[in-house]
C-alpha positions as CSV (number, residue, x, y, z in Angstrom):
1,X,94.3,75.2,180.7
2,X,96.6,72.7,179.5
3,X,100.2,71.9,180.5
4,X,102.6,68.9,179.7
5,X,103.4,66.7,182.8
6,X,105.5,68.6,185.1
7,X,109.7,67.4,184.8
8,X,108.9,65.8,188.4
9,X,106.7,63.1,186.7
10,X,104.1,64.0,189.7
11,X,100.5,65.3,188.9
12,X,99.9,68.0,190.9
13,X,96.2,68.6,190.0
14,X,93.3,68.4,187.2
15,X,93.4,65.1,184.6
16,X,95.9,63.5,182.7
17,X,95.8,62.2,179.3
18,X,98.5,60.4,177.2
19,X,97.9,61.9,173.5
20,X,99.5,60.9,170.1
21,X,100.6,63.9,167.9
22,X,102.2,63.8,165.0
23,X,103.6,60.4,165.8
24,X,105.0,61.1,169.7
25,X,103.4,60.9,172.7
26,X,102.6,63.6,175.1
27,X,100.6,63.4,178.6
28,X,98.6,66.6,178.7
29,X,97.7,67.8,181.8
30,X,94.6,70.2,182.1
31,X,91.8,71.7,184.2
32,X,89.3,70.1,182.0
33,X,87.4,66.6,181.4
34,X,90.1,63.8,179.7
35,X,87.4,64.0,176.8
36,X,87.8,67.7,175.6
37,X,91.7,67.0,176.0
38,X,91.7,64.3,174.0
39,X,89.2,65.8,171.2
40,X,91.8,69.1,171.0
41,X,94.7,66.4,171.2
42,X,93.0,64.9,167.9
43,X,92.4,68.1,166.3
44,X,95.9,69.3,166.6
45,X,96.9,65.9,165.7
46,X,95.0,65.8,162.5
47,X,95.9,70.0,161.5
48,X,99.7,69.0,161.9
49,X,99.5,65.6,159.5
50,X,97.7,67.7,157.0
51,X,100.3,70.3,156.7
52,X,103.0,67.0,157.0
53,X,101.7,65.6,154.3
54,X,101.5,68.7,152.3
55,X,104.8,69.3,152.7
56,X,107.0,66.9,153.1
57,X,110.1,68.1,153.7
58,X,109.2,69.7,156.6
59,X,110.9,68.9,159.8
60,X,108.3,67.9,162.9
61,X,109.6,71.2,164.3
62,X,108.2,72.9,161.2
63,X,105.3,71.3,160.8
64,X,104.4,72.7,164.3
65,X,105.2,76.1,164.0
66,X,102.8,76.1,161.0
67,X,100.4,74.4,162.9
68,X,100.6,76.9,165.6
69,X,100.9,80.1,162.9
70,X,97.4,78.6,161.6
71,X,95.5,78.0,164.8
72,X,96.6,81.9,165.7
73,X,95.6,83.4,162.6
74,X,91.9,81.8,163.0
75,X,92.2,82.8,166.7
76,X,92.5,86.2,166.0
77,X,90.1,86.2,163.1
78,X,87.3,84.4,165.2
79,X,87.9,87.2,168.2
80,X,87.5,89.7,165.7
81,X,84.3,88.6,164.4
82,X,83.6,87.8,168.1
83,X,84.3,91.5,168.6
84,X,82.3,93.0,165.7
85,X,79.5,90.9,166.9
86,X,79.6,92.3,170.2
87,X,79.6,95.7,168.5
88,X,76.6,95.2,166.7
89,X,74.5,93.8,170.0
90,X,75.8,97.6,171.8
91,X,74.2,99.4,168.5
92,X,71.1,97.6,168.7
């Protein structure tokens, strides 16, 4: 799981990362290895300057909401294939 440093400033537990998105810095904190963090940090990063650049006019604000609207719709298409996979295993 990932969560933005706390408004403390203090790390309670798991890694922290300082991540470029979109042109602003976040330090991500998750229950994960700094390395996955930073690969999903890139992903994101890369998704949200794609739509940016496809639409300029965009605010940041936008640009994230569209971002997250994409990520959700092939969220829920992967767990449906995920489920119709599972089933086809119970038929078999």
């Amino acid at each position: 799981m990932l969560t933005e440093q706390g408004p403390d400033g203090l790390d309670q537990e798991g890694v922290r990362v300082s991540a470029v998105i979109l042109g602003e810095e976040y330090v991500i904190r998750g229950d994960t290895e700094a390395e996955q963090i930073e690969s999903l940090a890139k992903e994101v990063d890369l998704r949200m300057k794609a739509i940016a650049e496809a639409n300029p006019r965009l605010s940041s604000q936008q640009v994230a909401v569209l971002s997250a609207l994409n990520l959700m719709g092939e969220l829920v298409v992967s767990k449906r294939r995920y489920s119709d996979l599972l089933d086809l295993l119970e038929q078999v």
